[in-house]
PyMOL Python script that loads the backbone (N, CA, C, O; Angstrom):
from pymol import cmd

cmd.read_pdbstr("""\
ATOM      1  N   UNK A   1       0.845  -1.198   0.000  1.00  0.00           N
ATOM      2  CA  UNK A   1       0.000   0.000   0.000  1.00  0.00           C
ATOM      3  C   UNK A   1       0.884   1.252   0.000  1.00  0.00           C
ATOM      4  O   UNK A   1       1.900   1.481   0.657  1.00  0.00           O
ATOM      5  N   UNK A   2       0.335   1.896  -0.771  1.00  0.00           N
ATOM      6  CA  UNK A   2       1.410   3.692  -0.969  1.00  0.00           C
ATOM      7  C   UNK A   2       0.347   4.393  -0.375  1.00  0.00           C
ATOM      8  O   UNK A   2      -0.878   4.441  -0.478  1.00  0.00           O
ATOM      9  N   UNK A   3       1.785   5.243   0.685  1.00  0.00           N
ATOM     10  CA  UNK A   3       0.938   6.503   1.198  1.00  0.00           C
ATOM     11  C   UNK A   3       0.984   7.935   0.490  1.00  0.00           C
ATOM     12  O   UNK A   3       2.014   8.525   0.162  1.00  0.00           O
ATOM     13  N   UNK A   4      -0.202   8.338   0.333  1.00  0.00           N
ATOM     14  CA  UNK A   4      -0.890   9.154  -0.529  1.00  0.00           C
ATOM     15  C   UNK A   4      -0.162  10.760   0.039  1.00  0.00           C
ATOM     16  O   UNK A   4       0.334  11.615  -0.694  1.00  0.00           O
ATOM     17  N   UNK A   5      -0.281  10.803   1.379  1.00  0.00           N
ATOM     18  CA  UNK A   5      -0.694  12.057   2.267  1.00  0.00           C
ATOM     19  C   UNK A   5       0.561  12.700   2.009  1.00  0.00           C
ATOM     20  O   UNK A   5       0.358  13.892   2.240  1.00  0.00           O
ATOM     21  N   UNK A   6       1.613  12.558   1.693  1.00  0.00           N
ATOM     22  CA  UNK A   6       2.972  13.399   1.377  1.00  0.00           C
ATOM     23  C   UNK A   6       2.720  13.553   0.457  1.00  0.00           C
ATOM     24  O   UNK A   6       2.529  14.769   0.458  1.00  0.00           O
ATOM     25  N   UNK A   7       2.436  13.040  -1.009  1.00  0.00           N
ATOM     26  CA  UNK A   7       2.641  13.646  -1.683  1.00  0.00           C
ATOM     27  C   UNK A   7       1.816  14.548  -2.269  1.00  0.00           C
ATOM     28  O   UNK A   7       2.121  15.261  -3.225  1.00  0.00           O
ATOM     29  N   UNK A   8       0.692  14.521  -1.661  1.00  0.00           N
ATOM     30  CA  UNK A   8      -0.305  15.621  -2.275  1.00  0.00           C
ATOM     31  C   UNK A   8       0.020  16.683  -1.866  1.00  0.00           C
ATOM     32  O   UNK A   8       0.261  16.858  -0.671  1.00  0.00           O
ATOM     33  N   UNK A   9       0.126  17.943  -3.060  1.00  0.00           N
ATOM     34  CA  UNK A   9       0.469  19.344  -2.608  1.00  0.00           C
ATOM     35  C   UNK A   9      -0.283  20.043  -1.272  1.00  0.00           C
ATOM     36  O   UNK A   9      -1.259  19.401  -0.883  1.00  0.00           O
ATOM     37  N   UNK A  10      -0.140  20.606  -0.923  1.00  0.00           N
ATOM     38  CA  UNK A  10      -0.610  21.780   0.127  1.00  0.00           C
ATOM     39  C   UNK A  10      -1.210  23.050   0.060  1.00  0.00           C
ATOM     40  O   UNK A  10      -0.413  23.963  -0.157  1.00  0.00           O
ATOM     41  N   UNK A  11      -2.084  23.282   0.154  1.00  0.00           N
ATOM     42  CA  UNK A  11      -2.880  24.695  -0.010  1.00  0.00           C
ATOM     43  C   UNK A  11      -1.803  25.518   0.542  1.00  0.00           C
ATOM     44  O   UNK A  11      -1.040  25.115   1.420  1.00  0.00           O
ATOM     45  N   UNK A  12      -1.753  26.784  -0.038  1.00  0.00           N
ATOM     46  CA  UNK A  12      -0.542  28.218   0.815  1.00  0.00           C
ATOM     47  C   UNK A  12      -1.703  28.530   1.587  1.00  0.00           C
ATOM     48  O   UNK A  12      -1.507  28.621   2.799  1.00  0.00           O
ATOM     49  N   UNK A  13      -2.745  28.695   1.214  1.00  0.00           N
ATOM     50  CA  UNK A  13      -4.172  29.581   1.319  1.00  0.00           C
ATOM     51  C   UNK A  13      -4.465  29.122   3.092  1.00  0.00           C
ATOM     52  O   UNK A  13      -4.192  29.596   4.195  1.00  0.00           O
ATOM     53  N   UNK A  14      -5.256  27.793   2.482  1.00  0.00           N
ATOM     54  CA  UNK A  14      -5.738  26.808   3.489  1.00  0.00           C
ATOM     55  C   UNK A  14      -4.988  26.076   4.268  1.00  0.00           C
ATOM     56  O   UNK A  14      -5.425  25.720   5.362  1.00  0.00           O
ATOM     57  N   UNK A  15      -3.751  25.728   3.850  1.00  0.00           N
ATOM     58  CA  UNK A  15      -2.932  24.597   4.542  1.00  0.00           C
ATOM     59  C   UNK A  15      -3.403  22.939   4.534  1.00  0.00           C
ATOM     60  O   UNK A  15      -2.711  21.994   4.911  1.00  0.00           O
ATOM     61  N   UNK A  16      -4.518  22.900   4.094  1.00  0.00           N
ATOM     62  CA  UNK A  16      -4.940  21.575   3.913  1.00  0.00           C
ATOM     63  C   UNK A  16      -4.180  20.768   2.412  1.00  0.00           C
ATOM     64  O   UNK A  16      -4.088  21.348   1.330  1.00  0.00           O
ATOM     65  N   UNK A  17      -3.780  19.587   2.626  1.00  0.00           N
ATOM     66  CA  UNK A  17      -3.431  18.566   1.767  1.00  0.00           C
ATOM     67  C   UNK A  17      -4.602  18.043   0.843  1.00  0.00           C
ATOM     68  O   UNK A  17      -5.456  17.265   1.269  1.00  0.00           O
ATOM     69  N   UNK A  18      -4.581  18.565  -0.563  1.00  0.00           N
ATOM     70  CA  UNK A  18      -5.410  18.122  -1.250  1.00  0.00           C
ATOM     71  C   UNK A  18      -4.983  17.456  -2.788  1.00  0.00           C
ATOM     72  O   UNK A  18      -3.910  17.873  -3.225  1.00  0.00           O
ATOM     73  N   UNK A  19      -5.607  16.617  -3.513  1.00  0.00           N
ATOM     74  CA  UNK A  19      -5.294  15.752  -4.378  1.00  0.00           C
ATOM     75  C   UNK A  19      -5.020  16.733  -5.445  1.00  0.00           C
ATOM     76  O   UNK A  19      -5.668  17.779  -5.395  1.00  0.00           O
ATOM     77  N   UNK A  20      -4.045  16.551  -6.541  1.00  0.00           N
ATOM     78  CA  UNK A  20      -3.133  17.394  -7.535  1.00  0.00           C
ATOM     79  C   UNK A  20      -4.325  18.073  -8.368  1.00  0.00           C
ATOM     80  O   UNK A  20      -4.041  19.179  -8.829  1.00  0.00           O
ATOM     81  N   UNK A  21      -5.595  17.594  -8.630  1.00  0.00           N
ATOM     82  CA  UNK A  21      -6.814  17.825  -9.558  1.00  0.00           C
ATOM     83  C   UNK A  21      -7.350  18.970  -8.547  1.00  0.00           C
ATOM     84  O   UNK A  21      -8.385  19.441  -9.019  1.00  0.00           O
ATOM     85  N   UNK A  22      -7.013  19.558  -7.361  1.00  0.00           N
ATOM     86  CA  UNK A  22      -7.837  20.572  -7.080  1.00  0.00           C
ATOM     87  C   UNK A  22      -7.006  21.746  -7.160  1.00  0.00           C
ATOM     88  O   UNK A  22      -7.640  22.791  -7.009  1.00  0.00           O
ATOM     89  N   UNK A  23      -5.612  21.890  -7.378  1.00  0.00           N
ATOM     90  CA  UNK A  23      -4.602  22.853  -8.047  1.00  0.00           C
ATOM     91  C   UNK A  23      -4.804  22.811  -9.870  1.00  0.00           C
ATOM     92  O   UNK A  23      -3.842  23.120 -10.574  1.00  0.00           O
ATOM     93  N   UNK A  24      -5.897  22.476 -10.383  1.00  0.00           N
ATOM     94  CA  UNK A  24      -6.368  22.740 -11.517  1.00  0.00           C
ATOM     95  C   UNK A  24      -7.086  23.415 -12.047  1.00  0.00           C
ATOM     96  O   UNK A  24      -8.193  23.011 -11.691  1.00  0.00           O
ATOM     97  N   UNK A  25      -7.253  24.462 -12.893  1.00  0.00           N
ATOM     98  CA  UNK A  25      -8.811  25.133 -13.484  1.00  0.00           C
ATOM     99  C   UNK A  25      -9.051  24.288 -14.117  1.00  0.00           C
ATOM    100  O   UNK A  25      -8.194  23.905 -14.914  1.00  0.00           O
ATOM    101  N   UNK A  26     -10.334  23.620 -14.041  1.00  0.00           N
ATOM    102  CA  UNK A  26     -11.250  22.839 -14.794  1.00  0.00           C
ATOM    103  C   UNK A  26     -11.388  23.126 -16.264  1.00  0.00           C
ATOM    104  O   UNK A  26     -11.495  22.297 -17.168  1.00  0.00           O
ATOM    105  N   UNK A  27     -11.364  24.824 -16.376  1.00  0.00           N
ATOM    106  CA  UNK A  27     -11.526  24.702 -17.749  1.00  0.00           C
ATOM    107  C   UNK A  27     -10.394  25.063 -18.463  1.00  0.00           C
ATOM    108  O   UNK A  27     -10.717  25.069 -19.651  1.00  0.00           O
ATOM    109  N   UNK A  28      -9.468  25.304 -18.358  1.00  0.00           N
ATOM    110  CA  UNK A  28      -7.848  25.391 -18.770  1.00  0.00           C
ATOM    111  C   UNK A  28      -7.147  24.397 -18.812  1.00  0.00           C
ATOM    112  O   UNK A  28      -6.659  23.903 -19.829  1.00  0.00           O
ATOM    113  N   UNK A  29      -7.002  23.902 -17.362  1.00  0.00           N
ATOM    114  CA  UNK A  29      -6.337  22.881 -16.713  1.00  0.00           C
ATOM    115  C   UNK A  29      -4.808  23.646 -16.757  1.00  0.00           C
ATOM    116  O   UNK A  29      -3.711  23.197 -17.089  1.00  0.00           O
ATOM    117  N   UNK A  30      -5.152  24.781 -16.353  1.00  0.00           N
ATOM    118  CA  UNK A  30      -3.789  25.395 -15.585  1.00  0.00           C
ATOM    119  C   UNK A  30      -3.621  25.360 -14.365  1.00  0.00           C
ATOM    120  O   UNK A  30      -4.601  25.232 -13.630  1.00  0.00           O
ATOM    121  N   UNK A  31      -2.160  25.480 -13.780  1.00  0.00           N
ATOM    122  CA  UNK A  31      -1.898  24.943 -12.452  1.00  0.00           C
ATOM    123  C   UNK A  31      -2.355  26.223 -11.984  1.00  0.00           C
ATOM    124  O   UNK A  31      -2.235  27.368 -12.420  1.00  0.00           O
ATOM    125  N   UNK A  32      -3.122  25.527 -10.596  1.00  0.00           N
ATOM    126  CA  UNK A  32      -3.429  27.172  -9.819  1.00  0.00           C
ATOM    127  C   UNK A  32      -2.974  27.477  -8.446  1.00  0.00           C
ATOM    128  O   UNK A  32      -3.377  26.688  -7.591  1.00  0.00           O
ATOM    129  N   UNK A  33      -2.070  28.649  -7.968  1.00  0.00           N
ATOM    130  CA  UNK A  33      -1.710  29.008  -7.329  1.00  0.00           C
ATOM    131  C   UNK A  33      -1.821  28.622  -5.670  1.00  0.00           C
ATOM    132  O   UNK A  33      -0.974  28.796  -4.795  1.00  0.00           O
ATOM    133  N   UNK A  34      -3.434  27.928  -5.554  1.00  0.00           N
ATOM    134  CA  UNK A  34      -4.242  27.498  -4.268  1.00  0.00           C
ATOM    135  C   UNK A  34      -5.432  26.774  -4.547  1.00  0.00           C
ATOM    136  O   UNK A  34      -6.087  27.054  -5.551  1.00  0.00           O
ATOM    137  N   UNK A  35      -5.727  26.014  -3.890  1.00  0.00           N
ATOM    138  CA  UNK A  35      -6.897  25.005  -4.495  1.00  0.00           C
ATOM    139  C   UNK A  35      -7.985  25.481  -4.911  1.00  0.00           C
ATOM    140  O   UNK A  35      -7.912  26.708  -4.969  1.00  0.00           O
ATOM    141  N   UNK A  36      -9.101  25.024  -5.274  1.00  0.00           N
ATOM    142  CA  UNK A  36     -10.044  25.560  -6.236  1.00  0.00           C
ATOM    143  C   UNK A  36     -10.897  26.217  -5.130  1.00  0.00           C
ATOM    144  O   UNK A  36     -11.284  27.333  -5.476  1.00  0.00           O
ATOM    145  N   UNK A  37     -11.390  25.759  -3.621  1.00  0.00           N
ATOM    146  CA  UNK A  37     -12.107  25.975  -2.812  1.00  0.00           C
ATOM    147  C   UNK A  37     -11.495  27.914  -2.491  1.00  0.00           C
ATOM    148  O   UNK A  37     -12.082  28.966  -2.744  1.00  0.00           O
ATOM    149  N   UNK A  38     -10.259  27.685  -1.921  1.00  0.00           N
ATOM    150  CA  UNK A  38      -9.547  29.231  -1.560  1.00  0.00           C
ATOM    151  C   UNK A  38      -9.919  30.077  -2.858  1.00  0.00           C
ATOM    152  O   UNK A  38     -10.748  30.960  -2.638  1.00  0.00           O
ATOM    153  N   UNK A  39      -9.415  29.964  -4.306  1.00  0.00           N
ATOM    154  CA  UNK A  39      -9.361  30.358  -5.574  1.00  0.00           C
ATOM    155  C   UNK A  39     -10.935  30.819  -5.524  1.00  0.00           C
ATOM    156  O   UNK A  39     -11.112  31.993  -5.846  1.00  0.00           O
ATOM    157  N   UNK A  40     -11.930  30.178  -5.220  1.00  0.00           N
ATOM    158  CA  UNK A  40     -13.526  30.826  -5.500  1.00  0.00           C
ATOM    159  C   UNK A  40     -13.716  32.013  -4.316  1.00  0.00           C
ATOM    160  O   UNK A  40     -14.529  32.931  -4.427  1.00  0.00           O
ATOM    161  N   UNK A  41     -12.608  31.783  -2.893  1.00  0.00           N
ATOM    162  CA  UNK A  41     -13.281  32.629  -1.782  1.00  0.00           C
ATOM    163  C   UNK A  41     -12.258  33.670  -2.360  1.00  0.00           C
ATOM    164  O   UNK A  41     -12.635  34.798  -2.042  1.00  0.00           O
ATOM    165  N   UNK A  42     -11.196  33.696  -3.033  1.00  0.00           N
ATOM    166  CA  UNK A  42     -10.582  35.010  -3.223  1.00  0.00           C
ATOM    167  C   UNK A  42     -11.302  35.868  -4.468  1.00  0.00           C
ATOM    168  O   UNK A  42     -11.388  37.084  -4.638  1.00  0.00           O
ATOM    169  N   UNK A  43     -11.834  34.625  -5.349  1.00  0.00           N
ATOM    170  CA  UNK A  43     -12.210  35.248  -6.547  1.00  0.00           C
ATOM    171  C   UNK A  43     -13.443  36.118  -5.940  1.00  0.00           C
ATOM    172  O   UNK A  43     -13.542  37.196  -6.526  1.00  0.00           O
ATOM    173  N   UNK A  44     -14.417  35.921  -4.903  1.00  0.00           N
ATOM    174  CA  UNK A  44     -16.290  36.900  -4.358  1.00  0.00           C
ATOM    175  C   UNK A  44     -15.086  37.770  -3.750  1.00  0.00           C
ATOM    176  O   UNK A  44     -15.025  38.943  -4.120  1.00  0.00           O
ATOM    177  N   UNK A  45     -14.246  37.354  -2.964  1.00  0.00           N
ATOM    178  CA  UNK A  45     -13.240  38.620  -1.787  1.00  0.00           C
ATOM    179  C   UNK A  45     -12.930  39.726  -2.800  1.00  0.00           C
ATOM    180  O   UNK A  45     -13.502  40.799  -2.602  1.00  0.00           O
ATOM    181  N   UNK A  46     -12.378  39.661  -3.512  1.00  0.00           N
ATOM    182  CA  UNK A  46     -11.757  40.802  -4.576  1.00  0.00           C
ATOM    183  C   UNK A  46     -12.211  41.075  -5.790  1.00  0.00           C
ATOM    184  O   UNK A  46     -11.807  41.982  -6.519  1.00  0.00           O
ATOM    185  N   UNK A  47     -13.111  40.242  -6.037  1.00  0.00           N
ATOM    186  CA  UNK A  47     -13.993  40.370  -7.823  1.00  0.00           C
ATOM    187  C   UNK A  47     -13.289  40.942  -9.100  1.00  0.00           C
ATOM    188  O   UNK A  47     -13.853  41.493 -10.045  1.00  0.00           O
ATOM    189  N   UNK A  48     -11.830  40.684  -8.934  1.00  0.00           N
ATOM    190  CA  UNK A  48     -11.334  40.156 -10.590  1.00  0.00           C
ATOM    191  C   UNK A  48     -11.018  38.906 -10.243  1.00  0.00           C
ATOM    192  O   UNK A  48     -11.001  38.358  -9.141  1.00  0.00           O
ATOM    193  N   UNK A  49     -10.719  38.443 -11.543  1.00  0.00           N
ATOM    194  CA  UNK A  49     -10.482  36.634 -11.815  1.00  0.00           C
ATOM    195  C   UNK A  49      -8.867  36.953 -11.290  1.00  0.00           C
ATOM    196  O   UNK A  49      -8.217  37.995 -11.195  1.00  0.00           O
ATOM    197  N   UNK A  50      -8.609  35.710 -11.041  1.00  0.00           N
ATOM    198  CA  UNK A  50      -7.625  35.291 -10.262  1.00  0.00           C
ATOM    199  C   UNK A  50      -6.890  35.173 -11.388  1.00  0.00           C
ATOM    200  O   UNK A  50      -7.588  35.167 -12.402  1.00  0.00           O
ATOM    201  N   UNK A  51      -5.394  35.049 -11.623  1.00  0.00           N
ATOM    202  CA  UNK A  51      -4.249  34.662 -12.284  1.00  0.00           C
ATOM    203  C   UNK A  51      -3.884  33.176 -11.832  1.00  0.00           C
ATOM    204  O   UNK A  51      -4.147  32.842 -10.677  1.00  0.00           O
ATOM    205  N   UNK A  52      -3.233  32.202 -12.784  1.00  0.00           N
ATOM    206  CA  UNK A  52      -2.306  31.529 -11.997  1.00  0.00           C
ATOM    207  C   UNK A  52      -0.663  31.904 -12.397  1.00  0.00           C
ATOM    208  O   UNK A  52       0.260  31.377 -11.776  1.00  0.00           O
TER     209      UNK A  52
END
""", "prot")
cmd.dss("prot")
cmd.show_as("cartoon", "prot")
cmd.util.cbc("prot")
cmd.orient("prot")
């Protein structure tokens, strides 16, 4: 059995360990800066689109 939990990146944002597909835009599939969850609360916080 392989452990998963190291190697999944790390939110800067959140600090939570999440699987490589949530550092993705869905519709690009560019790498993004903080997971998709932080990326939507910054995108209502400041209302321009985010960069990655």
């Amino acid at each position: 059995m392989t452990r998963q939990t190291y190697t999944q990146p790390k939110c800067p944002e959140c600090q939570y360990r999440k699987p490589p597909s949530e550092f993705r835009d869905p519709a690009t599939h560019e790498p993004l800066p903080a997971c998709k969850h932080c990326m939507r609360k910054a995108q209502r916080a400041g209302g321009q689109r985010w960069t990655a």
